[in-house]
C-alpha positions in Angstrom: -5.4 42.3 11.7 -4.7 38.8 12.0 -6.0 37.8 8.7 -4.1 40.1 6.8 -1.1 38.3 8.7 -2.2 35.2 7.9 -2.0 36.6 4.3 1.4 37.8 4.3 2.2 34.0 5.6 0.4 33.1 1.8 2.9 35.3 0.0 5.8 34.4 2.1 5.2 30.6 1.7 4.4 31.2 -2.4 8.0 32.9 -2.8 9.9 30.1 -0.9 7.6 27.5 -2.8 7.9 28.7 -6.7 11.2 30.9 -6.4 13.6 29.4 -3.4 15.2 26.4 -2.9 12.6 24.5 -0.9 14.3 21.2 -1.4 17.7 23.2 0.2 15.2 24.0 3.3 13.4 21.1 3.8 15.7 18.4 2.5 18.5 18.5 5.3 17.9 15.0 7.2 17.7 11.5 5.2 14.1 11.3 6.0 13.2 14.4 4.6 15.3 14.0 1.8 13.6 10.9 0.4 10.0 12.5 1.4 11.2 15.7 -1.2 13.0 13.1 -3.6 15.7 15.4 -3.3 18.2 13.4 -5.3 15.8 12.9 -7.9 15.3 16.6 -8.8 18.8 17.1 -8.0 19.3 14.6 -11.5 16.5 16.3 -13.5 18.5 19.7 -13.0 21.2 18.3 -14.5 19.6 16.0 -17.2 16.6 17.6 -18.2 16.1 21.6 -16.9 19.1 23.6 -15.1 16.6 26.6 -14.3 13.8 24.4 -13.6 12.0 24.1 -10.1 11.0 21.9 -7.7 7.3 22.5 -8.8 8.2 22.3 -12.4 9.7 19.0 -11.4 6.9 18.1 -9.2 4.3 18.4 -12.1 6.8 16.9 -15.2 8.0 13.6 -13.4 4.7 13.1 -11.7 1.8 14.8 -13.4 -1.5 14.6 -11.1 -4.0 17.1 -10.1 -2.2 17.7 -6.9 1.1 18.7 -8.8 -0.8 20.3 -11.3 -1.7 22.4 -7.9 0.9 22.9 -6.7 2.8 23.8 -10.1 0.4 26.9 -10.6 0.7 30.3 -8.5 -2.9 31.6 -9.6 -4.2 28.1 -8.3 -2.2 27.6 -5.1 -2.9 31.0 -4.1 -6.6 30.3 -4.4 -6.4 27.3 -2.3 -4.4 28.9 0.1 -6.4 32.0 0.5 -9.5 30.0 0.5 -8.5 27.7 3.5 -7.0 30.7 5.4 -10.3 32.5 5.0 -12.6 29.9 5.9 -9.8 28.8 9.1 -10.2 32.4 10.5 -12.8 33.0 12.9 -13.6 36.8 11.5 -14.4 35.7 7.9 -16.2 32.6 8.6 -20.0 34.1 8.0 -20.5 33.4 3.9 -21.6 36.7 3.1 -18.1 38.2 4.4 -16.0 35.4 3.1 -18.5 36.3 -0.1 -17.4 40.1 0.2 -13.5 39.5 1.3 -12.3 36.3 -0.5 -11.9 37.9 -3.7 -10.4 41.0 -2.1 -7.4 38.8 -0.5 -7.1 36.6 -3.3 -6.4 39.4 -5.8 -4.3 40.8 -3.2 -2.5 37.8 -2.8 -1.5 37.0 -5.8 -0.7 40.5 -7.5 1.9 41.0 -4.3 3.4 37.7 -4.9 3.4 38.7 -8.8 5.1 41.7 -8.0 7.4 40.7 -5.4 8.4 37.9 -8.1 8.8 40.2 -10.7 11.3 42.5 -8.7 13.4 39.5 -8.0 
């Protein structure tokens, strides 16, 4: 049971990330606001992309492989589940993270898909 929690943690934290205003949560103190580069995406919604997010903005002002990451759903989502999977005591053994991994991936990611697509 608690993995499956720990899943719907993975879906909740993909909708905030990709489709809320993360930068709104996270950027409230000065500190945290420099750390997001809040005013700096804050100027690329105005010059570059109005509809774009914080991902988007992530991966077009600083393109690396860890933007790159955490720009794409299907490859966040992998990371994610993969971490979570091998974190949890229950799925450790190979053959069950063998057997499960794909299960919650898929899982995973169609329900944030879907969730996404009813917004």
């Amino acid at each position: 049971m608690e993995i499956i929690s720990l899943n719907c943690w993975i879906i909740f934290f993909l909708i905030l990330w990709f489709d809320g205003d993360i930068t709104n949560l996270l950027g409230r103190t000065q500190i945290t606001r420099k750390l997001f580069k809040r005013a700096e995406y804050e100027k690329f919604k105005l010059e570059e992309d109005n509809m774009a997010s914080y991902p988007e903005f992530l991966n077009y002002v600083y393109p690396s492989f860890i933007t790159k990451l955490l720009s794409c759903p299907i490859c966040l989502t992998f990371w994610l589940t993969l971490l979570v999977n091998l974190s949890n005591n229950y799925v450790f053994s190979i053959i069950n993270l063998l057997i499960w991994f794909p299960i919650y991936y898929i899982v995973n990611l169609l329900t944030y898909l879907i969730i996404k697509r009813l917004l």
